[in-house]
C-alpha positions, 0 to 999 in steps of 0.5 A, spaced: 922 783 636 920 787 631 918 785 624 922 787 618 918 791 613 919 785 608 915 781 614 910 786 614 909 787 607 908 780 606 903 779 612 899 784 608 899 783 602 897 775 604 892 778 608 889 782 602 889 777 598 886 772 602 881 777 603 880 778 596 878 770 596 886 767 594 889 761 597 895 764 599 901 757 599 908 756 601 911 754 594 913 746 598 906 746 599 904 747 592 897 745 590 894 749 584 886 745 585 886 748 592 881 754 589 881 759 584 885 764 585 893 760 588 898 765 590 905 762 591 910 764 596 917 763 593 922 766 599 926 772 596 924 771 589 919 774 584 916 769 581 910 774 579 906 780 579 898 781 580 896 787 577 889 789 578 885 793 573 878 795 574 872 792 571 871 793 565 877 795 563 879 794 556 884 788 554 890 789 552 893 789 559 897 784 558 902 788 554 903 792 561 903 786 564 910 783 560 912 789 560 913 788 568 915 780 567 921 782 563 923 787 568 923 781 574 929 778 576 929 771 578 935 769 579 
């Protein structure tokens, strides 16, 4: 069977951020010391976002990043 663009998205975005040095957990497997940069699962729920900015880039960011957290709905 193939896999839905959900399934897809989510094996390469897990496999980016393994790449990128993230430890990539289920949200029932949830142990925040296992690394310095832990990605959760949640199923079918934004719970987050990651924004990536080059090196260097001023701060301030964060105001962008609110900016999307009050645009996701967790329901």
């Amino acid at each position: 069977m193939a896999e839905t663009p959900e399934q897809k998205a989510r094996r390469e975005i897990d496999a980016d951020l393994t790449s990128a040095g993230w430890i990539v957990q289920e949200r029932d497997d949830l142990n925040l010391k296992a690394g310095r940069g832990t990605a959760v699962r949640v199923d079918r729920k934004a719970a987050g976002a990651i924004r990536a900015k080059p090196t260097g880039t001023p701060t301030g960011v964060e105001a962008q990043s609110a900016k999307y957290a009050a645009g996701l709905q967790c329901n």
